[in-house]
C-alpha positions as YAML, in Angstrom:
chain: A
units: angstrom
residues:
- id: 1
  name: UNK
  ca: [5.40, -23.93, 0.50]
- id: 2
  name: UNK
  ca: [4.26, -19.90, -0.27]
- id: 3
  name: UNK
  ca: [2.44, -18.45, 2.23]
- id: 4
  name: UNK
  ca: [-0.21, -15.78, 1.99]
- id: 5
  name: UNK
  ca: [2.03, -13.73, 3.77]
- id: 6
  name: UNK
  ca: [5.25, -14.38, 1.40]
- id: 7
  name: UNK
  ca: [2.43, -13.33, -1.77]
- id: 8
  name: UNK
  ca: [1.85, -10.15, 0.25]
- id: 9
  name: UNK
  ca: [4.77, -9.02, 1.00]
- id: 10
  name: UNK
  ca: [5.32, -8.44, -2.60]
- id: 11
  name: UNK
  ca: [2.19, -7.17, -3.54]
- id: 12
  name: UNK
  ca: [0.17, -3.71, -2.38]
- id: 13
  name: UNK
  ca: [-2.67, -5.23, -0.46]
- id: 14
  name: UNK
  ca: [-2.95, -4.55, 2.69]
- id: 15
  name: UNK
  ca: [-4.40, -7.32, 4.69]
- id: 16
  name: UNK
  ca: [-5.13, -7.41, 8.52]
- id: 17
  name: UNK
  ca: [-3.97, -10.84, 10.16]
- id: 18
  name: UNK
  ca: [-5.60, -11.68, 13.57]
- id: 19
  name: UNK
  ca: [-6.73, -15.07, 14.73]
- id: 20
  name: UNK
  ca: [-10.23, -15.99, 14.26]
- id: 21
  name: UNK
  ca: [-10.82, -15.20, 18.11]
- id: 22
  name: UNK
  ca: [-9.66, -11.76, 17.09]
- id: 23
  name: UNK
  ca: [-12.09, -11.55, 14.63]
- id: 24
  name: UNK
  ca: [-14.68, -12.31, 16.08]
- id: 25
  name: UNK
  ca: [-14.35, -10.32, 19.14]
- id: 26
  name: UNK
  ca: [-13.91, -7.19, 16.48]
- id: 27
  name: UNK
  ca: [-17.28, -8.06, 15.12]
- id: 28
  name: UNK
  ca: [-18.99, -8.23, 18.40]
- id: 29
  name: UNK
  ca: [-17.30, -5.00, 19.92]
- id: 30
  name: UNK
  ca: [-18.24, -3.41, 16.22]
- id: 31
  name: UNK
  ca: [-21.99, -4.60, 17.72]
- id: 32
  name: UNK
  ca: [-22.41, -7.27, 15.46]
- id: 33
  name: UNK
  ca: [-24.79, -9.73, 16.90]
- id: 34
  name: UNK
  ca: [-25.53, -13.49, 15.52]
- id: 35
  name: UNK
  ca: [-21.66, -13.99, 14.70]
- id: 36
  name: UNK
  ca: [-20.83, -16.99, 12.54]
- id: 37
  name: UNK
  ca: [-17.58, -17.58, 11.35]
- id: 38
  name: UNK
  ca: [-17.16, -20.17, 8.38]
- id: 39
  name: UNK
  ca: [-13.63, -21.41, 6.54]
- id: 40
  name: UNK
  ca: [-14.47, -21.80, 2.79]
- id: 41
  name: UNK
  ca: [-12.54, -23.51, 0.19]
- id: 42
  name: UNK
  ca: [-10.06, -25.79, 2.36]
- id: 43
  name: UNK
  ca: [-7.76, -27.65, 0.93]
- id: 44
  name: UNK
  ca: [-4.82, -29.52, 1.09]
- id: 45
  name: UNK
  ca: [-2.01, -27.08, 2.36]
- id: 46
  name: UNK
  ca: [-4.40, -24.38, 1.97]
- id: 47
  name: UNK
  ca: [-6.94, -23.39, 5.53]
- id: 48
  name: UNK
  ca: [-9.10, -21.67, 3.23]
- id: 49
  name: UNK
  ca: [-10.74, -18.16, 3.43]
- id: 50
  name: UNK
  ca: [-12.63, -16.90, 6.52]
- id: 51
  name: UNK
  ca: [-16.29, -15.73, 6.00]
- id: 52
  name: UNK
  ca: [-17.88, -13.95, 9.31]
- id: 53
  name: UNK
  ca: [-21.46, -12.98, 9.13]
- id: 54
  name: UNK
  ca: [-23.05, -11.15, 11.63]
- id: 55
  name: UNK
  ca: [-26.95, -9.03, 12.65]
- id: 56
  name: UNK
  ca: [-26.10, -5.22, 13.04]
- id: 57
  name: UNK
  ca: [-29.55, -3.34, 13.90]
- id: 58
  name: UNK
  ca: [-30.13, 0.01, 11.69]
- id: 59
  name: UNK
  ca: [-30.19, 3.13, 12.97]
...
C-alpha cells in the first residue's frame, strides 16, 4: 500500500509529520486555547486528514 510519505517523497510539498500529541501541544504553546482535534474522511487503509481548531485572543 502507498503511503503519504512514499507520494511525498516524489513530489515538492513540504509537509510536517508529528503525532497528534505533537500537534496539539504546538497549538497550545502557539497560545491556542479551546483545542479540538478531529480526523476527517477515514477510510479503509486511509486514517484520514487531521483538522485542529483552536481560540487565539486578538491583540
Amino acid at each position: 500500500m502507498k503511503t503519504v510519505m512514499d507520494g511525498l517523497k516524489h513530489s515538492r510539498v513540504h509537509m510536517t509529520m508529528l503525532s497528534e500529541t505533537q500537534w496539539q501541544d504546538a497549538m497550545v504553546a502557539a497560545g491556542f486555547t479551546d483545542v479540538e482535534m478531529h480526523r476527517v474522511a477515514a477510510k479503509d487503509g486511509f486514517v484520514g486528514t487531521l483538522v485542529m481548531i483552536g481560540t487565539k485572543a486578538s491583540n
